[in-house]
C-alpha positions as CSV (number, residue, x, y, z in Angstrom):
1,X,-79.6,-73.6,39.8
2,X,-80.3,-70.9,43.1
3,X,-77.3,-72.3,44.3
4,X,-75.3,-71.2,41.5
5,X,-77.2,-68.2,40.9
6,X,-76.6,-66.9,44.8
7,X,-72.5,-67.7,44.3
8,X,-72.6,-65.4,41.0
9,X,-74.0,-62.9,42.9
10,X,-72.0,-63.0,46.5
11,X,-69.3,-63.2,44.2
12,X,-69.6,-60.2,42.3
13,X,-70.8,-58.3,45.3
14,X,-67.2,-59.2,46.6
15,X,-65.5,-57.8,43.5
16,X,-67.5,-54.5,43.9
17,X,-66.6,-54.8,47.6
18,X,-62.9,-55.1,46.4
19,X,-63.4,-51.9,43.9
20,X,-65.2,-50.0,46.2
21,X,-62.6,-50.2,49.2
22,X,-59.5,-50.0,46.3
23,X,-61.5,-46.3,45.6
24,X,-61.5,-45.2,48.7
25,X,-58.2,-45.9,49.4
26,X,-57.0,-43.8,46.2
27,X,-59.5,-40.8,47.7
28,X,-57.8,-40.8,50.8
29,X,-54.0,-40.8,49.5
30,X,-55.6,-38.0,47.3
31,X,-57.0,-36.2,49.9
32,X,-53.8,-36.3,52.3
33,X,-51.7,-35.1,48.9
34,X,-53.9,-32.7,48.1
35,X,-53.8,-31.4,52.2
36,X,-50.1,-31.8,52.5
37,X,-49.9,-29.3,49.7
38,X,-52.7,-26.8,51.2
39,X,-50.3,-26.9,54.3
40,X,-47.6,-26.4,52.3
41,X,-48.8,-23.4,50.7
42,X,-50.5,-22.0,53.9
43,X,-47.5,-21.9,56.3
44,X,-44.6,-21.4,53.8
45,X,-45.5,-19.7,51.1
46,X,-43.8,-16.2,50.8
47,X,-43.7,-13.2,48.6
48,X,-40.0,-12.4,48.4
49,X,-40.5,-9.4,50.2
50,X,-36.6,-9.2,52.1
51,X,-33.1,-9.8,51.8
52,X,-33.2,-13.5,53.0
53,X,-36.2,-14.3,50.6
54,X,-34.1,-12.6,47.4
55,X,-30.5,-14.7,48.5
56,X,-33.5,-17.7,48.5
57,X,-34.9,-16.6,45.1
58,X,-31.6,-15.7,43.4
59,X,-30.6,-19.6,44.4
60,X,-33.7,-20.9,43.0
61,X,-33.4,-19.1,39.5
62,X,-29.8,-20.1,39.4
63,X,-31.3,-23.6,39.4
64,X,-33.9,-22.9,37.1
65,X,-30.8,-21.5,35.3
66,X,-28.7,-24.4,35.4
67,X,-31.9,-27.1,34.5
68,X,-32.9,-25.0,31.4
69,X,-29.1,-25.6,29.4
70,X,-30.4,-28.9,29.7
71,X,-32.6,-27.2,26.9
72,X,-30.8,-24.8,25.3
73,X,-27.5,-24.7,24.4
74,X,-27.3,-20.7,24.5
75,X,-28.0,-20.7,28.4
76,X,-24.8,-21.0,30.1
77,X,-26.1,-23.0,32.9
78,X,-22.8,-22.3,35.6
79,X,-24.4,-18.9,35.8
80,X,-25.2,-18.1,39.5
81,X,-27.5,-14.7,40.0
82,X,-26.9,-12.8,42.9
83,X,-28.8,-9.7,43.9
84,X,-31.3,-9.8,40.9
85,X,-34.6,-10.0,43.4
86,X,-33.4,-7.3,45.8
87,X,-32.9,-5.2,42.7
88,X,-36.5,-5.8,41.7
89,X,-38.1,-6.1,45.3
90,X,-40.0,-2.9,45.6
91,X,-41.1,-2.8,42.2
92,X,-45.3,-2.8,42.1
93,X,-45.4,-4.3,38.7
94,X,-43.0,-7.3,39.9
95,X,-44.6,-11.0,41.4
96,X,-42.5,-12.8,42.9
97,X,-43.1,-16.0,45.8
98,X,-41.3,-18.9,47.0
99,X,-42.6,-22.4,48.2
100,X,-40.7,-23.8,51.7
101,X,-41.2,-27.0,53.1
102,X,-39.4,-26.5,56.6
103,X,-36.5,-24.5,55.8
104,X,-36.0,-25.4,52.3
105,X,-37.0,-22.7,49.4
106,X,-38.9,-25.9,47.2
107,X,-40.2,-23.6,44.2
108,X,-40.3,-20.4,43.0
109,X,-42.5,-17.7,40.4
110,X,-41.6,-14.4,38.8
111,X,-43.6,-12.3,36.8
112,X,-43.8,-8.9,36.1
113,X,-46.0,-6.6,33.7
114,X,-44.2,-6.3,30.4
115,X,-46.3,-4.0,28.6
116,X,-48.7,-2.2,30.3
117,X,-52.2,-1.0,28.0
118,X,-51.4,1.4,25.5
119,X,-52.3,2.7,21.9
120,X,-51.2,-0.9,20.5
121,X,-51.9,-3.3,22.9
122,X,-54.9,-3.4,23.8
123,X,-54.4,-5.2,27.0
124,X,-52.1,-5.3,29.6
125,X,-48.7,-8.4,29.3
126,X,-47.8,-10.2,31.9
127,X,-44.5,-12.1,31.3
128,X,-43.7,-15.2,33.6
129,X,-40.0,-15.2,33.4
130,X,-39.4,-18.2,35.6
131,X,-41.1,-20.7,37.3
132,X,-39.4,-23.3,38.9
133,X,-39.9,-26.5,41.3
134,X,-37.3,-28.7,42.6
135,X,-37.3,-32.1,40.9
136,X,-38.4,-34.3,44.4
137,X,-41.5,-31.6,45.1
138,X,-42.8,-31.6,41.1
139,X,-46.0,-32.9,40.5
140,X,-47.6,-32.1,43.9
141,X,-49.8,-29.4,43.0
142,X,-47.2,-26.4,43.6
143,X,-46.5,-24.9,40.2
144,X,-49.6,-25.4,39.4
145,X,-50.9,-22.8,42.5
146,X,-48.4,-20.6,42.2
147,X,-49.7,-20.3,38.8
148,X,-53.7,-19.6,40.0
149,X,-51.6,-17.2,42.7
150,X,-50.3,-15.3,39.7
151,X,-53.6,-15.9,37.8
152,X,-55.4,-14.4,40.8
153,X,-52.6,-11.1,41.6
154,X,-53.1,-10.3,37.4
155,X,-56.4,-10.1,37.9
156,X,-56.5,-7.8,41.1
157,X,-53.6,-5.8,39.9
158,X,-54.6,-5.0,36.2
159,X,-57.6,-4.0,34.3
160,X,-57.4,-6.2,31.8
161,X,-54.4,-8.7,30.9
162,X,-52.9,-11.8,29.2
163,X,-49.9,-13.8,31.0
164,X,-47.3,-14.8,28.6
165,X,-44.8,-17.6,29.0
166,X,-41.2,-18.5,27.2
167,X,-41.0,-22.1,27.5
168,X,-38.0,-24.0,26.0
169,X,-39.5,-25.9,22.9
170,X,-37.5,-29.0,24.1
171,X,-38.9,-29.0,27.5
172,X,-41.7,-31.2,26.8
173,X,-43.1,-31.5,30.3
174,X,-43.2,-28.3,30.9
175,X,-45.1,-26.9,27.9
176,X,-47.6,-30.1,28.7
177,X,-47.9,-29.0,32.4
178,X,-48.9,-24.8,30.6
179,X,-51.0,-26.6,28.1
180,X,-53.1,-28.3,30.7
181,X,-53.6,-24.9,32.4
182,X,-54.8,-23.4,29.1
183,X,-52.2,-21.8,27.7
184,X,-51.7,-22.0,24.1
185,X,-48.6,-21.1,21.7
186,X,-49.3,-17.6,20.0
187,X,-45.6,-16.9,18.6
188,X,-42.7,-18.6,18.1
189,X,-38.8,-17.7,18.5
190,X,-36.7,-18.6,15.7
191,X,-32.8,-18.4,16.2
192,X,-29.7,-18.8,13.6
């Protein structure tokens, strides 16, 4: 009957209603996610560029340190650096930043050009050392810029290059999170 017919009808026009507004409420929490880390990156992201960013720096890759003999039973992981970034700090081939939210260093890259273009290799090697975000502030987009912000310096800095990362084999998320970026295993480490 109409009557029936009109029902049907209002009532999946409510369910689309329902989808529509459940939509829009995921684009907003997206959006605000997505803005919270712009701001992030835009007021407090800093190349380590003095001795207050390195004592920051050297306590990030001490954590980074610590996580990865979670990994690796090789990496002694009570290790605590000290001075390693101010030894490296004026070094042109060296990048090196650190995320804050307020006043607290949330995540940190370092990278430097391993071999520059020669005779054998025909481009230039950019080896990502560490990379590092603090457990709360992971999966918000941060590694993941300060990746494109490596991405980006490589390809201002060099001619031509390839960025290479050691990732611990048993550090699943992390070679998923490099995977999803593009990168692909070329070599592997084998140890006795």
């Amino acid at each position: 009957s109409v009557v029936s017919e009109i029902g049907k009808r209002l009532s999946f026009g409510r369910v689309s209603v329902f989808v529509s507004f459940i939509i829009a409420a995921f684009m907003i929490q997206l959006f605000f996610i997505i803005y919270k880390t712009y701001l992030l990156f835009i007021k407090n992201n800093s190349k380590i560029n003095s001795e207050n960013d390195c004592l920051e720096a050297d306590k990030l890759l001490s954590e980074l340190i610590e996580y990865e003999s979670d990994f690796d039973d090789v990496i002694n992981g009570k290790c605590k650096v000290e001075d390693f970034h101010k030894e490296v700090l004026d070094k042109s081939n060296v990048f090196a930043y650190y995320v804050k939210d307020e006043d607290i260093a949330v995540g940190y890259i370092f990278a430097y050009l391993k071999t520059p273009y020669n005779d054998v290799i025909k481009t230039n090697i950019v080896m990502l050392e560490s990379l590092y975000i603090r457990e709360e502030y992971r999966k918000k987009g941060i590694g993941r810029t300060l990746i494109i912000m490596l991405e980006k310096w490589a390809k201002e800095t060099l001619k031509n290059y390839a960025i290479e990362i050691v990732c611990l084999n048993n550090n699943k998320e992390a070679l998923k999170f490099y995977e999803r970026l593009g990168y692909s295993e070329v070599k592997t480490i084998l140890r006795k």
